[in-house]
C-alpha positions as CSV (number, residue, x, y, z in Angstrom):
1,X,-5.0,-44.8,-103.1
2,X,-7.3,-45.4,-100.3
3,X,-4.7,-44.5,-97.4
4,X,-3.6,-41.5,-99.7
5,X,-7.1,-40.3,-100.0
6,X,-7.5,-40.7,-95.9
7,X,-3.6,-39.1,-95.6
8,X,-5.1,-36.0,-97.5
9,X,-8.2,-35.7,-96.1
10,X,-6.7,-35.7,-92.7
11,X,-3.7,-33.1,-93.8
12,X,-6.8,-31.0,-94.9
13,X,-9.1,-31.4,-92.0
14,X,-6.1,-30.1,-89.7
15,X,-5.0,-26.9,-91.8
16,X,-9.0,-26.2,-91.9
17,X,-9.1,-26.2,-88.1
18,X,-6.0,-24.2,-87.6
19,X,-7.5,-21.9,-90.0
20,X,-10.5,-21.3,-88.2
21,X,-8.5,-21.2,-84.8
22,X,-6.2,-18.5,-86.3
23,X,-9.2,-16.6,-87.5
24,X,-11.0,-16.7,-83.9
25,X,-7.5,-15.6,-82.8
26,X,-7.3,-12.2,-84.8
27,X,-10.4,-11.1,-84.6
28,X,-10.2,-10.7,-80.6
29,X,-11.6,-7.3,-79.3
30,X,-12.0,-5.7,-83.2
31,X,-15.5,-5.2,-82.5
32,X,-18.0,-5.3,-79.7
33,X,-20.2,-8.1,-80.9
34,X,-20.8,-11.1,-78.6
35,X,-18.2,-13.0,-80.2
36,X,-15.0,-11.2,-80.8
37,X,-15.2,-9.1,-77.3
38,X,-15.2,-12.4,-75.8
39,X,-11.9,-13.1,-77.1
40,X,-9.1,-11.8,-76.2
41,X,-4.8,-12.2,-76.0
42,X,-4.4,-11.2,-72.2
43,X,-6.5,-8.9,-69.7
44,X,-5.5,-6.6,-67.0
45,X,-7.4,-6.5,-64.4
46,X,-6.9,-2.9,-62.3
47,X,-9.9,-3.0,-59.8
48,X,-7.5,-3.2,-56.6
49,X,-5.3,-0.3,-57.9
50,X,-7.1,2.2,-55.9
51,X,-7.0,0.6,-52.7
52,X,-3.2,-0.3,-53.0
53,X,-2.6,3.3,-54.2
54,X,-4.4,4.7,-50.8
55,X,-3.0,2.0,-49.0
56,X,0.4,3.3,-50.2
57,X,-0.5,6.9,-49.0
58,X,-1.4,8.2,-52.3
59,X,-4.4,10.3,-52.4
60,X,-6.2,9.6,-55.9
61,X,-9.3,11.1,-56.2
62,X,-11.9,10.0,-59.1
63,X,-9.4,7.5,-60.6
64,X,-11.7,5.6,-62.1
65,X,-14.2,6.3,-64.7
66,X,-18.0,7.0,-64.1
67,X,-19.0,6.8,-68.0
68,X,-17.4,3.0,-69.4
69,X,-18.6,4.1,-72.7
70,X,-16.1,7.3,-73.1
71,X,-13.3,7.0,-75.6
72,X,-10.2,5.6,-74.3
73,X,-7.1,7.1,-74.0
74,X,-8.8,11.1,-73.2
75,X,-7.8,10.6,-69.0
76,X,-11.6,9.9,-68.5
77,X,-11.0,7.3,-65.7
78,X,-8.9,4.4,-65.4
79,X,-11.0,1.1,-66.6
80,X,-11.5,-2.0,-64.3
81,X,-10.6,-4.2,-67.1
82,X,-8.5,-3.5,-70.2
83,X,-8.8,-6.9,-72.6
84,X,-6.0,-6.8,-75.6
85,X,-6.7,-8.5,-78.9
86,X,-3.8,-8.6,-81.3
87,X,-4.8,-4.9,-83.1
88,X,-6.5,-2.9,-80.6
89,X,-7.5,-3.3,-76.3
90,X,-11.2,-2.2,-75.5
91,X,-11.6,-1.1,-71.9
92,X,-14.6,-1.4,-69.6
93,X,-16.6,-4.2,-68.7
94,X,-15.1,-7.3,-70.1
95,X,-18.2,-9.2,-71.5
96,X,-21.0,-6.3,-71.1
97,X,-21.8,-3.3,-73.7
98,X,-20.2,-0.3,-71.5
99,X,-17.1,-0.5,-72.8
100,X,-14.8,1.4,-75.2
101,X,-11.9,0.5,-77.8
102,X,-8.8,1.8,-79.1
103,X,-8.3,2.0,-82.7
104,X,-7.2,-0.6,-84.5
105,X,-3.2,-0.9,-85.3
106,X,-1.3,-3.3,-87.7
107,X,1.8,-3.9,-85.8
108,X,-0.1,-2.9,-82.3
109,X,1.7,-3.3,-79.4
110,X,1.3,-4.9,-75.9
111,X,1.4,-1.5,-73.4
112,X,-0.8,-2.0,-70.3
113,X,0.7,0.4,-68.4
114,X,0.7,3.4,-71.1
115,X,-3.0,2.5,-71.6
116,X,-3.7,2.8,-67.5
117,X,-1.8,6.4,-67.9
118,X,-3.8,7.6,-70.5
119,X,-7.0,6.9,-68.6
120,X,-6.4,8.1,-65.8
121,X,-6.5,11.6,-64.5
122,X,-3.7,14.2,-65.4
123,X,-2.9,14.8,-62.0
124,X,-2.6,10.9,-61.3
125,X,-0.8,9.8,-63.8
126,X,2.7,10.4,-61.9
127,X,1.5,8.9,-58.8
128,X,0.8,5.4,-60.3
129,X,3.8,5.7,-62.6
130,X,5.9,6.0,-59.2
131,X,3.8,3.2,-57.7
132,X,4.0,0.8,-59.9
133,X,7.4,-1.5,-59.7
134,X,9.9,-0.8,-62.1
135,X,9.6,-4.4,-63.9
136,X,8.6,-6.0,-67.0
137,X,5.1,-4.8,-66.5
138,X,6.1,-1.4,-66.6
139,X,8.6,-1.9,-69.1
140,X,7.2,-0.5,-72.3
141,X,10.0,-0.9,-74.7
142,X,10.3,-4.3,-74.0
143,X,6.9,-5.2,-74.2
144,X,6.9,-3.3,-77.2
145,X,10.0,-4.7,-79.1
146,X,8.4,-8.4,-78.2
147,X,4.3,-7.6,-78.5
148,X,5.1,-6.0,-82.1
149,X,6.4,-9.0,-84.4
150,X,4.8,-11.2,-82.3
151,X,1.5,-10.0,-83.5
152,X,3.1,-9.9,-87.2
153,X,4.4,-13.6,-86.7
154,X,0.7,-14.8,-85.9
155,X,-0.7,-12.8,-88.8
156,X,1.5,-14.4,-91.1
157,X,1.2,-17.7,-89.6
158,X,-2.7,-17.8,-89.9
159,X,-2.1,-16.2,-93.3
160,X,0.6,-19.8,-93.7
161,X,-2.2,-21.8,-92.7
162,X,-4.6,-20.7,-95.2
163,X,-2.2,-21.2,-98.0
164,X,-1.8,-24.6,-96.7
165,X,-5.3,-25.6,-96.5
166,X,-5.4,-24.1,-100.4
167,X,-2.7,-26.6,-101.2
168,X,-3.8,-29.3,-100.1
169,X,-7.0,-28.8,-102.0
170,X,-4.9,-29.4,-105.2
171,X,-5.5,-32.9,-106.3
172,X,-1.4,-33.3,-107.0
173,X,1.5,-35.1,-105.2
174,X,3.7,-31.6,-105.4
175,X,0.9,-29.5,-104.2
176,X,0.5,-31.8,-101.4
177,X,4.6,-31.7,-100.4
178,X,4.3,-27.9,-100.7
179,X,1.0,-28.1,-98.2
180,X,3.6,-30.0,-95.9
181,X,6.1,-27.4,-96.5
182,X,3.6,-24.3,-96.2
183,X,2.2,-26.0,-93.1
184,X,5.7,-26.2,-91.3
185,X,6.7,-22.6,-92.1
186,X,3.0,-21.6,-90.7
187,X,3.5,-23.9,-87.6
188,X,6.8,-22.1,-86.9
189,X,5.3,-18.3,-87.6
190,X,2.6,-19.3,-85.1
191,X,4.3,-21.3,-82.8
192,X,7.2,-18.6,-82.0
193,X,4.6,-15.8,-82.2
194,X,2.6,-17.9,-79.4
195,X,5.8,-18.4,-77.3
196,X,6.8,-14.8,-77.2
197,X,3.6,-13.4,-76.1
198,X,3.7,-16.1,-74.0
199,X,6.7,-15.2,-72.3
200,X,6.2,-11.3,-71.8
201,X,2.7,-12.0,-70.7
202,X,4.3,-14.4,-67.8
203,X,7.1,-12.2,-66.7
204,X,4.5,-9.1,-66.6
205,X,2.6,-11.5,-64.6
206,X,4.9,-12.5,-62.2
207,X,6.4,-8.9,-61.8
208,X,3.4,-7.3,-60.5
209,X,1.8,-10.2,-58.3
210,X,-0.9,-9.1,-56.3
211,X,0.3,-6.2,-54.2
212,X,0.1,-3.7,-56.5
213,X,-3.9,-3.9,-57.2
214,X,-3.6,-4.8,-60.9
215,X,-3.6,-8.7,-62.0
216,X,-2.5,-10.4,-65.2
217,X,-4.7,-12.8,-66.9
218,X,-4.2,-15.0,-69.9
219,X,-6.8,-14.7,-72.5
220,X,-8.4,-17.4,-74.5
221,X,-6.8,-16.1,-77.8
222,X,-3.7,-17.6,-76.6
223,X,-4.4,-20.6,-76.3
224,X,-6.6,-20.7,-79.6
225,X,-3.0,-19.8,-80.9
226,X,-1.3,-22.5,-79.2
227,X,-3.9,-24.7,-80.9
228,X,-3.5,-23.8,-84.4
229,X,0.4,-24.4,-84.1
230,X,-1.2,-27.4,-83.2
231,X,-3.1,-28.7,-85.7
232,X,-0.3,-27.2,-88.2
233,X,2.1,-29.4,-86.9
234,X,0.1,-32.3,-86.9
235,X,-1.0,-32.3,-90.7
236,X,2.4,-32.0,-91.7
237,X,3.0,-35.9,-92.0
238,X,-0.2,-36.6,-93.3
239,X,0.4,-34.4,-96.0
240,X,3.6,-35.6,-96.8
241,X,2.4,-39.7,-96.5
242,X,-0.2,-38.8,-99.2
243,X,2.8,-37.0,-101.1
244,X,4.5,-40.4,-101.1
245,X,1.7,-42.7,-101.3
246,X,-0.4,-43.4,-104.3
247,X,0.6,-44.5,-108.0
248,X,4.2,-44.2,-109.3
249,X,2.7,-42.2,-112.6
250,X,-0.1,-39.9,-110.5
251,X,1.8,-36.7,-110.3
């Protein structure tokens, strides 16, 4: 009964922290509180655009923005940083108050490039859509087709996890095999939802380099994702020991 109780208690320590991970994860750039504009999926970084656009012969004048705090997505200005969480970007100073955010989206999608266009001004909008390479960065139905149920594989993962950590509350041997269960089917939602923001983040990455005046960054929120798949995974045997541990009448 003793290793049961330390099975359980170790099955329900781990869902807890992958709750609290998942909860970190989606609430990335919601608000502008210290917190959750310090977290964030991936950040693109546009303060060498100009330069590369001049350097390219483009003449862009008053590409970026003089007033941080105006509403994104008006062409007031192209940002210097744009910081994505998983149901809205903000845009302007990445850990400072002048910034400004999109409105919040269930099924939002991962579209760096559309959000550069609508910033910037109407009559350079085609000049950076013709500089930019045609790759996966500029690629917007891609991004979108892999951004979108990414985002809804996470929410239903951290959702998975929850229902988990409820589970295993339940002093009962089938309520601990179905924490086991839950916990497995909210390690895989988060786990392939990881992986494919992942991967489109790294070939966006990689297709723009750093000759184009715009960088790629991973955010934290990734990894805090990569961790709860984590800690799912690892109180899946736990659970299940204290499923098949214990007295052959305690049900």
């Amino acid at each position: 009964m003793v290793f049961r109780g330390l099975c359980v208690g170790l099955g329900e320590f781990l869902t807890f922290v992958a709750v609290v991970l998942a909860v970190f994860a989606n609430i990335g750039q919601l608000t502008n509180n210290i917190v959750t504009r310090n977290i964030r999926y991936v950040t693109v970084d546009t303060t060498g655009l100009g330069n590369a656009l001049s350097t390219a012969g483009s003449n862009v004048a008053n590409l970026y923005t003089n007033d941080p705090n105006s509403p994104v997505s008006q062409g007031n200005g192209v940002r210097q940083s744009y910081q994505w969480g998983l149901y809205n970007y903000c845009a302007g100073q990445p850990s400072g108050d002048g910034r400004s955010c999109s409105q919040r989206n269930f099924g939002f999608e991962w579209l760096p490039v559309d959000a550069i266009l609508r910033d910037a001004p109407q009559d350079a909008r085609q000049q950076i859509q013709n500089f930019l390479p045609e790759s996966t960065f500029r690629d917007s139905k891609y991004l979108g087709d892999y951004s979108k149920p990414a985002m809804y594989l996470i929410f239903i993962g951290s959702c998975l996890a929850f229902l988990a950590w409820v589970a295993g509350l339940l002093s009962h041997r089938f309520a601990f095999l179905g924490a086991a269960f839950i916990a497995l089917l909210g390690a895989l939602a988060l786990g392939v939802g990881a992986a494919l923001l992942t991967a489109i983040y790294t070939k966006a990455k990689d297709s723009v380099g750093g000759q184009y005046g715009v960088q790629v960054r991973y955010g934290n929120a990734l990894w805090i994702t990569w961790a709860a798949f984590v800690a799912c995974v690892l109180a899946i045997v736990p659970y299940i020991l204290g499923c098949c541990t214990g007295r052959s009448d305690d049900y």
